[in-house]
PyMOL CGO cylinders between C-alpha atoms (Angstrom):
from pymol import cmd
from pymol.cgo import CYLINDER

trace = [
    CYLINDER, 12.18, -134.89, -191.20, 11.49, -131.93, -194.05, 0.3, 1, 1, 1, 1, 1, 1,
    CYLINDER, 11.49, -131.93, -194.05, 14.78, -130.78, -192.40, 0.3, 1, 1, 1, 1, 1, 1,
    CYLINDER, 14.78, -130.78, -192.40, 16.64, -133.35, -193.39, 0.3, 1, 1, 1, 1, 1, 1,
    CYLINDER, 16.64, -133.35, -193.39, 15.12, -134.34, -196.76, 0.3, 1, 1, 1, 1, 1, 1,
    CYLINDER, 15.12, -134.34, -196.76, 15.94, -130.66, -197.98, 0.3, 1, 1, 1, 1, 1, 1,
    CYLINDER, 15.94, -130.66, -197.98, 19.34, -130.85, -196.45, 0.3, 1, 1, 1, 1, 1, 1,
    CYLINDER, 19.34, -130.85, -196.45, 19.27, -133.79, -198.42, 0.3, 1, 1, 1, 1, 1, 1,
    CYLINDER, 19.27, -133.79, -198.42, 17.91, -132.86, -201.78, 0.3, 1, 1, 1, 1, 1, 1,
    CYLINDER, 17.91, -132.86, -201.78, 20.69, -129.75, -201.50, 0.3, 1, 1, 1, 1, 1, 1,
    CYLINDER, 20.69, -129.75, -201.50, 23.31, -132.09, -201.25, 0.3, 1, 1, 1, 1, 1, 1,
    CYLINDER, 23.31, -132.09, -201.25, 22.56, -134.14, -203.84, 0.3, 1, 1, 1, 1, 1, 1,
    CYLINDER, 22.56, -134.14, -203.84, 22.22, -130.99, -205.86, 0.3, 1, 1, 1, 1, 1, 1,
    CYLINDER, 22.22, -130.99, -205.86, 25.45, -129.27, -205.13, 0.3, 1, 1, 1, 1, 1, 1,
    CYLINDER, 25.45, -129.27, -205.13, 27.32, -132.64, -205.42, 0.3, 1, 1, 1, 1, 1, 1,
    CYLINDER, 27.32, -132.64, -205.42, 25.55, -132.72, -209.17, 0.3, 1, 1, 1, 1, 1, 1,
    CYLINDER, 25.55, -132.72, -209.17, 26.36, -129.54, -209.80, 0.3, 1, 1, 1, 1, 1, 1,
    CYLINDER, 26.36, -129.54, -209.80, 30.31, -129.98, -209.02, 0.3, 1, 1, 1, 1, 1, 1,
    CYLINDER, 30.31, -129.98, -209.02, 30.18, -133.02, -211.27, 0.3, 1, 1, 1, 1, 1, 1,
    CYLINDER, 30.18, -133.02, -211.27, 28.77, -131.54, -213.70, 0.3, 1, 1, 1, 1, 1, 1,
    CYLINDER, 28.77, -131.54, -213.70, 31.76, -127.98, -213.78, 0.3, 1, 1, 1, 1, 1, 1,
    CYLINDER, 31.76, -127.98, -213.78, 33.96, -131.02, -213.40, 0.3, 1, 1, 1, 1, 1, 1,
    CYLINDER, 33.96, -131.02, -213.40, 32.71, -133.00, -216.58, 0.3, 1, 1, 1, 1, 1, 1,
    CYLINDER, 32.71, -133.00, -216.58, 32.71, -128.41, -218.44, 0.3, 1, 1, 1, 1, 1, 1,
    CYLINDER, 32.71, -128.41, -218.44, 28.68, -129.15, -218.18, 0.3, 1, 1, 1, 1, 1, 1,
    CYLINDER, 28.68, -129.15, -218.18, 26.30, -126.86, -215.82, 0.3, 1, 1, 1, 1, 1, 1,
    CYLINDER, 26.30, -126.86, -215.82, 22.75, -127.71, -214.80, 0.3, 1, 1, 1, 1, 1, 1,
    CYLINDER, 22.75, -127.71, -214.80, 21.39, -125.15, -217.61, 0.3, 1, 1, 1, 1, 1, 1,
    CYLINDER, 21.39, -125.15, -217.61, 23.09, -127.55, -220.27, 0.3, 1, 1, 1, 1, 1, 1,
    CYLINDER, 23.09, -127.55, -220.27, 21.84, -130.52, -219.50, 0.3, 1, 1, 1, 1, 1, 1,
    CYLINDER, 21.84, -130.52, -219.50, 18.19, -129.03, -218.41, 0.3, 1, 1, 1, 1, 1, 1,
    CYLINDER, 18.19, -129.03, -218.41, 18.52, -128.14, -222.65, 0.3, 1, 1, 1, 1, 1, 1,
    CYLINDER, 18.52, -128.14, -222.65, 19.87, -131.35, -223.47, 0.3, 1, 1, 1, 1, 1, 1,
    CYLINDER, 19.87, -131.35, -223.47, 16.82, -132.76, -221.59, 0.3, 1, 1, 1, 1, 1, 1,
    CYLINDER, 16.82, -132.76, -221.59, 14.34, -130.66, -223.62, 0.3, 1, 1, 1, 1, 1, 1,
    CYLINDER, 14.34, -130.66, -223.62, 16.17, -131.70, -227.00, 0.3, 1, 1, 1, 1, 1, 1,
    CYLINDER, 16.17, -131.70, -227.00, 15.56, -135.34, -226.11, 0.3, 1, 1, 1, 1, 1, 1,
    CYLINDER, 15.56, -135.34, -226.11, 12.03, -134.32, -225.24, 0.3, 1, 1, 1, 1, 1, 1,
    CYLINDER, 12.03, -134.32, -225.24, 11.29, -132.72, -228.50, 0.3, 1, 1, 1, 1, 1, 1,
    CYLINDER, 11.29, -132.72, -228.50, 12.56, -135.61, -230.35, 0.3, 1, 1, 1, 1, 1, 1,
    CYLINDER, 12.56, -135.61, -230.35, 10.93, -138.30, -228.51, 0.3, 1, 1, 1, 1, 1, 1,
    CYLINDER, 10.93, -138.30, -228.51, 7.49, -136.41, -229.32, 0.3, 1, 1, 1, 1, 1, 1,
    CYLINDER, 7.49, -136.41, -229.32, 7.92, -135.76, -232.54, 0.3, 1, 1, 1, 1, 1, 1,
    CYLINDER, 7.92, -135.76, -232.54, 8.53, -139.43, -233.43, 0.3, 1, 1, 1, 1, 1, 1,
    CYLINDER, 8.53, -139.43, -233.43, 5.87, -140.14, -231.12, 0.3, 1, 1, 1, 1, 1, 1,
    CYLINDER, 5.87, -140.14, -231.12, 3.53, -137.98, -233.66, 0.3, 1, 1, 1, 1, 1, 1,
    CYLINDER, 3.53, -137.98, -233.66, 4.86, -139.49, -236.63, 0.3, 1, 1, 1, 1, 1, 1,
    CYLINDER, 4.86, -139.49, -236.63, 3.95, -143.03, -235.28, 0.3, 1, 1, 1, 1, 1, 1,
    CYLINDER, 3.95, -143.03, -235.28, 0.77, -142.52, -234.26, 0.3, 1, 1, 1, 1, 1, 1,
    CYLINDER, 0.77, -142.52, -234.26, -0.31, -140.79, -237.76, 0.3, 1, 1, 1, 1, 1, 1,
    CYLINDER, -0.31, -140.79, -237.76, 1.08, -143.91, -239.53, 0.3, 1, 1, 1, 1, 1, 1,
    CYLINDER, 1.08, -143.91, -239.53, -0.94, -146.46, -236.55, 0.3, 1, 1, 1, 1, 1, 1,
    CYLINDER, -0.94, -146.46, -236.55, -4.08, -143.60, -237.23, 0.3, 1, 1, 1, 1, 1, 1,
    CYLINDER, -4.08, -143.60, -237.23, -3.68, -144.66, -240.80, 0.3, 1, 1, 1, 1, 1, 1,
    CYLINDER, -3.68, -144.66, -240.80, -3.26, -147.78, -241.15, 0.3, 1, 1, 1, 1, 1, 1,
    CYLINDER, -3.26, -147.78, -241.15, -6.42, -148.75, -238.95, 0.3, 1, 1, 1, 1, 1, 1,
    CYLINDER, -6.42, -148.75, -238.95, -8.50, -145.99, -240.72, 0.3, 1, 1, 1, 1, 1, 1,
    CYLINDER, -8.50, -145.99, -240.72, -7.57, -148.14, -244.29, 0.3, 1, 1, 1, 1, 1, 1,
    CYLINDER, -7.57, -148.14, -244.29, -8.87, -151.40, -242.45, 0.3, 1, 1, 1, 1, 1, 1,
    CYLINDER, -8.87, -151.40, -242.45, -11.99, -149.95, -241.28, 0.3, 1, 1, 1, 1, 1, 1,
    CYLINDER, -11.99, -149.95, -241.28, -12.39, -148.34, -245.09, 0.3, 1, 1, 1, 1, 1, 1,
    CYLINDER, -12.39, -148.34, -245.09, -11.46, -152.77, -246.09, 0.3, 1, 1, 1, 1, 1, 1,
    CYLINDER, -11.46, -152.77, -246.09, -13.98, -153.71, -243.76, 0.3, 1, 1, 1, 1, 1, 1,
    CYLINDER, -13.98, -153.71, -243.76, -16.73, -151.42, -244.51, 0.3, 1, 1, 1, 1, 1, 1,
    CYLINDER, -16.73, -151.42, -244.51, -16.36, -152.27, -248.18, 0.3, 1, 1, 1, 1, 1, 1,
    CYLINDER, -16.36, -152.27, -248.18, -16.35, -156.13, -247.39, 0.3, 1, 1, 1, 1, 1, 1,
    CYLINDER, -16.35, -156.13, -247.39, -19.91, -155.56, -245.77, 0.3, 1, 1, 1, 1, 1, 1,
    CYLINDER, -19.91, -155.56, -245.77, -21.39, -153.98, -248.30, 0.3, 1, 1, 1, 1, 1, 1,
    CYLINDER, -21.39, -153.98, -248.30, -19.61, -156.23, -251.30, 0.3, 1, 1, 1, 1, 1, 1,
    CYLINDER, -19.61, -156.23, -251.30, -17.19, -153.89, -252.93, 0.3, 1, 1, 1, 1, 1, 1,
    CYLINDER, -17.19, -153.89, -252.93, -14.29, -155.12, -253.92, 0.3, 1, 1, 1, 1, 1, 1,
    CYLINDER, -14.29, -155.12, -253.92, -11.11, -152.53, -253.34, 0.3, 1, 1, 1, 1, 1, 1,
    CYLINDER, -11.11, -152.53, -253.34, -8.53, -154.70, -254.99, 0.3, 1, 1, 1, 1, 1, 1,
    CYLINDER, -8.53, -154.70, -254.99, -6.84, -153.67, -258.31, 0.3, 1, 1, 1, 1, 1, 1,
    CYLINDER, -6.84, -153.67, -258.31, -7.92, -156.23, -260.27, 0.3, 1, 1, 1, 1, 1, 1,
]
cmd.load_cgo(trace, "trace")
């Protein structure tokens, strides 16, 4: 069974791996492209949740303020 499921997994790899020299891309590229995506994807990620982190850290500021009767509009 582990026989076969490597046999398998090598096939699948080598057949990858010709597509890929067919397509002028090798694993090492798109392993990079990969960790590109990665990078990007968390750093928006981070950006988001500083903006989300903000915005509910002002509402709990509003509410605290509303308890206690202070007003934090401009007029």
């Amino acid at each position: 069974m582990v026989k076969n499921d490597l046999a398998g997994a090598s096939s699948y790899m080598g057949s990858l791996s010709s597509f890929l020299s067919g397509i002028g891309l090798s694993l090492q590229d798109v392993s990079n492209i990969f960790s590109i995506l990665a990078t990007i994807v968390g750093i928006i990620l981070a950006i988001g949740t500083f903006f989300v982190n903000k915005h509910y850290k002002m509402k709990e500021i509003e509410l605290k303020a509303k308890k206690i009767g202070v007003s934090l509009d401009d007029n």
